[in-house]
N, C-alpha and C positions, 0 to 999 in steps of 0.2 A: 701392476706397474713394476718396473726393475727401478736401480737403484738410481740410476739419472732422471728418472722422470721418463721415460721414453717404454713404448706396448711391448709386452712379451710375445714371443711369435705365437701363445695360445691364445691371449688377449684379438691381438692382429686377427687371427683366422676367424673369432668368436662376432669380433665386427666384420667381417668379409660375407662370414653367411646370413648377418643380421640384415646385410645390404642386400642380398641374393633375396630376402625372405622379404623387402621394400618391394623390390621390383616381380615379388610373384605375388605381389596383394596380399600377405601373409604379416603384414605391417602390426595390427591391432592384436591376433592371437601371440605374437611375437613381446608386444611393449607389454601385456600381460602377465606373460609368464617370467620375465624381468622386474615385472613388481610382486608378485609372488616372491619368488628368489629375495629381492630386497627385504622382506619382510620375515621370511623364513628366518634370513642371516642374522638381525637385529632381534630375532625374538633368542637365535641362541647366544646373543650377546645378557639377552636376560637371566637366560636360564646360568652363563660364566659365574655371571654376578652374583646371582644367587647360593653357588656355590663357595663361591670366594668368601662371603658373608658367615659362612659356617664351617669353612676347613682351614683346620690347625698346620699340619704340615706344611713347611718349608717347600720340601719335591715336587709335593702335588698342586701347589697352589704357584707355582713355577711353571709348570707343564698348563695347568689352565689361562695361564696370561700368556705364553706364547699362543695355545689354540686362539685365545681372544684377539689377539694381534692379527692372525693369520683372516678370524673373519672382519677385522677392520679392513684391512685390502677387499677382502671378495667385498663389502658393502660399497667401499668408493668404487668400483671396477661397475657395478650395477647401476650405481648413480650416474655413473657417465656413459653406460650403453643405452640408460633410458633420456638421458637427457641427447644423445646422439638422435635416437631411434625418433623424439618427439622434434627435432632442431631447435629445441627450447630448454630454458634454465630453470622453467617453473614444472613442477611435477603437477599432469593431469590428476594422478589419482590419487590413494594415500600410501604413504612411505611409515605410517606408524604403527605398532604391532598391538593388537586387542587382548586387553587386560578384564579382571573379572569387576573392576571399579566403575566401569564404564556400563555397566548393566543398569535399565532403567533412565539412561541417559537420552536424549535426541539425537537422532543424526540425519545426515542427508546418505543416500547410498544411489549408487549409479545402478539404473535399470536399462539393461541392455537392450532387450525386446522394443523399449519405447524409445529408446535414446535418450534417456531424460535423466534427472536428477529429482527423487521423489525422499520427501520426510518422513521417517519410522522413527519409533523408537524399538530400542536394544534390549531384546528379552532376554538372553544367554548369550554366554562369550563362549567357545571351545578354544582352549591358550593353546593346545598341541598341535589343532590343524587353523588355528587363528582364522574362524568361520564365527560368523553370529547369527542368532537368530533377531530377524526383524521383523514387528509386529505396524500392516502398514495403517496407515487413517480409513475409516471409512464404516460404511457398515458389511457386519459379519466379520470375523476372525482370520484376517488374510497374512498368512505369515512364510517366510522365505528365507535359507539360509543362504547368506552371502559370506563372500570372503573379503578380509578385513581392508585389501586395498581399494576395494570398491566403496567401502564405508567413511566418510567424515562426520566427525561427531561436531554438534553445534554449539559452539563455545559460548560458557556464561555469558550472560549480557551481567551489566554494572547493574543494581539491584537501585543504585542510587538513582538512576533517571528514569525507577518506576513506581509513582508513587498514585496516590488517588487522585482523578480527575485528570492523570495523564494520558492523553491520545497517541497510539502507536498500532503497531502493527502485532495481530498473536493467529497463531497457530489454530485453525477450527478443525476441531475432531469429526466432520463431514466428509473434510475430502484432503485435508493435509495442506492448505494452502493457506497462507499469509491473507487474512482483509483487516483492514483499518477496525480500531474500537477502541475505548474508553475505559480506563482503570476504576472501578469501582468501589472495592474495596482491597483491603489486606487481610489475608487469615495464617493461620499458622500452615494450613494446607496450602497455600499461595495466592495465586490474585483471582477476583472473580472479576469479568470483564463485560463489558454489553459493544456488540458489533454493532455497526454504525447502519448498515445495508438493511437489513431484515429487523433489529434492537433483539435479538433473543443473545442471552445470557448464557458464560460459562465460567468454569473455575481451571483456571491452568496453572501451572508451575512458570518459575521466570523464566527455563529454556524453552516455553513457549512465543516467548514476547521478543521484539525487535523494535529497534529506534527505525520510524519512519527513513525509508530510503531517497525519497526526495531532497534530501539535505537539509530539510527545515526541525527545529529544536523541538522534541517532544515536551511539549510545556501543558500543565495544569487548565483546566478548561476556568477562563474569567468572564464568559460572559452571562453567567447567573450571578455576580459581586456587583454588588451596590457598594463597597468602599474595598477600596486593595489591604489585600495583605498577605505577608511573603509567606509560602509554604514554608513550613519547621526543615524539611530536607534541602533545604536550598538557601537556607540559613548559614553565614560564616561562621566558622566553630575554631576554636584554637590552637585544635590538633591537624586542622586541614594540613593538608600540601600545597607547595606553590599552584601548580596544577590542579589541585582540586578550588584551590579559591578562585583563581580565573576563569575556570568552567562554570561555577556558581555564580560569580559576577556576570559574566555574558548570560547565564540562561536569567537571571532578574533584571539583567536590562533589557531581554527581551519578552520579558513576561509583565513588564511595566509598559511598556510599547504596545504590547495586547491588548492590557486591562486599556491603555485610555482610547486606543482604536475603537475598543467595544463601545465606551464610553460615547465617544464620537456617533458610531454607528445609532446607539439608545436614545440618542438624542434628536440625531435627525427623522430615526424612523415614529417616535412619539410627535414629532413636530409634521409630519406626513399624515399620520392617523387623523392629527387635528385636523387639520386641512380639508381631507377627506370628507370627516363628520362635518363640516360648516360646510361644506359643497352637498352634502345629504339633508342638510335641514333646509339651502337653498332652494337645492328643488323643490322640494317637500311643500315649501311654502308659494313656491310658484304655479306648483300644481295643483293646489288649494284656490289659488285665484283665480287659474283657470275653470277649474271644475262649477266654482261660483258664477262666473260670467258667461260659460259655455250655452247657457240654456237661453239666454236672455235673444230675443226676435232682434234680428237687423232692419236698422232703418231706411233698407233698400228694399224691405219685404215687397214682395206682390201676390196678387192671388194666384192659383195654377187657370186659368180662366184665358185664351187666346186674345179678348181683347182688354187684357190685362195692362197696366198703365204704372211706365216708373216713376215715383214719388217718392218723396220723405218723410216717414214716418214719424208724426208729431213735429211736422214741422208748422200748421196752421196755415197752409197753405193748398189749393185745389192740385190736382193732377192735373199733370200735362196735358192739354189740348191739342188736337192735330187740325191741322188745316183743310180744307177741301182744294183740292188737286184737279185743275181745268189745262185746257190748250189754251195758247196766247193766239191770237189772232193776228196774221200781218195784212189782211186785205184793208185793213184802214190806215194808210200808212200818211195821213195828216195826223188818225190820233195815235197815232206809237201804236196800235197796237191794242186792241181791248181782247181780255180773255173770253173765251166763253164757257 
C-alpha cells in the first residue's frame, strides 16, 4: 500500500490477474498459494524476532526491523488479496505458522481429495517448509504431510466442565469422529470415558473431549442419586471470577432441575411398576377361577343322541315334551273344526 492508503501499480496489476485467474477457474490453486505466501511471510516475522532476541548491535538490529517492517506490508497486502479472492472477512484456511510446541497436539486438517475436514493428530512440525506430519484415526498407520495452512489445531477445552459423570462428546480412535459418552474417571494420563452407542471404553486426553454442540450444559449424570449433592468442581470457591461464579451458578441450577426431573421421573416410573404388578396378580387370580370353573358341565348339557332333548340340568324337573302334530279338519264347520 502507498503512503495514502491507496494500491501500488504492482499491488493493482497483482489483483488484476488474481481476477484473470477467478474467471479461468483457477480461483482455489490461486487463494492457495496466498495462504502459503501469508504464512511464509509471518513465519519470517519469527525467524526477525528471534534474532532481535540475540543481537547486540545497534546497525544490525536496525537493518532487521526495517526488513520486519517491509514483511509487515507484504503480510497485510496477502490478507487483503485473500480476503478479496474469498469476498469474505473470515479466513477459510489457517493464517498461523507451525511451531515444534504444537506436536502431539489435535487438529483438524483440510483433505482435499474428499473435500472434508478430518481429525489427526501432529507427529512432527518441519518450521523451514512449515509442513506437518499428520497421523490420521483409524486402523493401520495412515499418515500424510500437509502444509500448515491447511491445518487448524483444536484448541483446549476448559478442563473445568470435565469432570466424572460428565456427558459430552470425545474423539474415538476408530474412525476420528465425535459420539456422545460419559466421563468416567480422572487419571494422570487423562480421562477414560465409556460411549453411549456400543458402552466400549477409552482413555483420551482433554483435546479429545468437546462440550455437547446441541447447546445443552454438559452436567454430571443424577439419575443414579438418591439425595443431591453439588459436585466439588462446581462448587463456589473464593478465588472464582465473576464469570466463573455465574457459569457455576447456571450449571447448579441446572443440575438441580435434573436431579428433581429425575426424581419426578423415579417416582412415576416406581408408581407404573406398581400398577403393573397388581394388574399381573389380577389376572393371575382371575385366571385361577377360570381354570377352576372351566371343567364344570353346563346345565344346558345334552346328550350327542338326535333325539336329544333341552333340559336343565338338576333342575328336578322332566324334559321337554313334544306334541303330536295332526291336520285340523274344516269339513265340520258346525264344530270349528276337529283335527285328525
Amino acid at each position: 500500500m502507498s503512503s495514502d492508503g491507496s494500491e501500488s501499480p504492482e499491488q493493482q496489476t497483482n489483483v488484476d490477474e488474481l481476477q484473470a485467474d477467478l474467471e479461468e477457474g483457477n480461483s482455489y490453486d490461486t487463494l492457495i498459494t496466498h495462504y502459503k505466501k501469508l504464512i511464509d511471510y509471518k513465519n519470517n516475522i519469527f525467524k526477525t524476532d528471534a534474532l532481535l532476541a540475540i543481537e547486540k548491535d545497534p546497525l544490525i538490529q536496525e537493518e532487521v526491523n526495517k526488513v520486519r517492517a517491509s514483511i509487515f506490508q507484504a503480510i497485510s497486502y496477502e490478507e487483503d488479496v485473500i480476503k478479496f479472492t474469498q469476498n469474505s472477512d473470515d479466513f477459510y484456511f489457517s493464517t498461523e505458522i507451525l511451531t515444534p510446541k504444537y506436536v502431539d497436539r489435535l487438529c483438524r486438517f483440510y483433505h482435499k481429495p474428499e473435500n472434508r475436514w478430518l481429525n489427526a493428530k501432529i507427529e512432527s512440525v518441519d518450521m523451514e517448509s512449515q509442513e506437518a506430519e499428520v497421523a490420521l484415526f483409524g486402523p493401520g498407520e495412515n499418515r500424510l504431510k500437509i502444509h500448515g495452512c491447511f491445518i487448524k489445531l483444536i484448541p483446549a477445552p476448559d478442563e473445568m466442565n470435565f469432570q466424572v459423570g460428565t456427558q459430552c462428546e470425545a474423539i474415538y480412535s476408530g474412525d476420528g469422529k465425535y459420539y456422545p459418552c460419559t466421563i468416567e474417571k480422572i487419571t494422570e494420563a487423562g480421562y477414560s470415558v465409556k460411549f453411549k452407542k456400543y458402552n466400549n471404553k477409552e482413555n483420551v486426553t482433554l483435546y479429545h473431549l468437546r462440550e455437547i454442540e446441541n447447546g445443552k450444559e454438559t452436567l454430571p449424570d443424577v439419575s443414579n442419586m438418591t439425595e443431591f449433592k453439588m459436585p466439588d468442581h462446581l462448587k463456589i470457591l473464593p478465588n472464582d471470577s465473576e464469570a466463573q461464579r455465574k457459569k457455576k451458578k447456571k450449571k447448579q441450577k441446572a443440575l438441580k432441575s435434573a436431579f428433581k426431573t429425575s426424581q419426578i421421573e423415579k417416582a412415576s416410573s416406581e408408581k407404573q411398576n406398581q400398577w403393573q404388578n397388581f394388574n399381573s396378580k389380577s389376572a393371575g387370580n382371575k385366571k385361577g377361577h377360570w381354570q377352576a370353573n372351566k371343567n364344570r358341565e353346563s346345565i344346558f348339557k345334552t346328550s350327542d343322541s338326535v333325539t336329544a332333548k333341552v333340559g336343565v340340568t338338576g333342575s328336578g324337573q322332566a324334559m321337554t315334551g313334544y306334541r303330536e302334530r295332526s291336520r285340523y279338519n274344516f269339513e265340520n264347520e258346525d264344530g270349528g273344526g276337529n283335527p285328525q
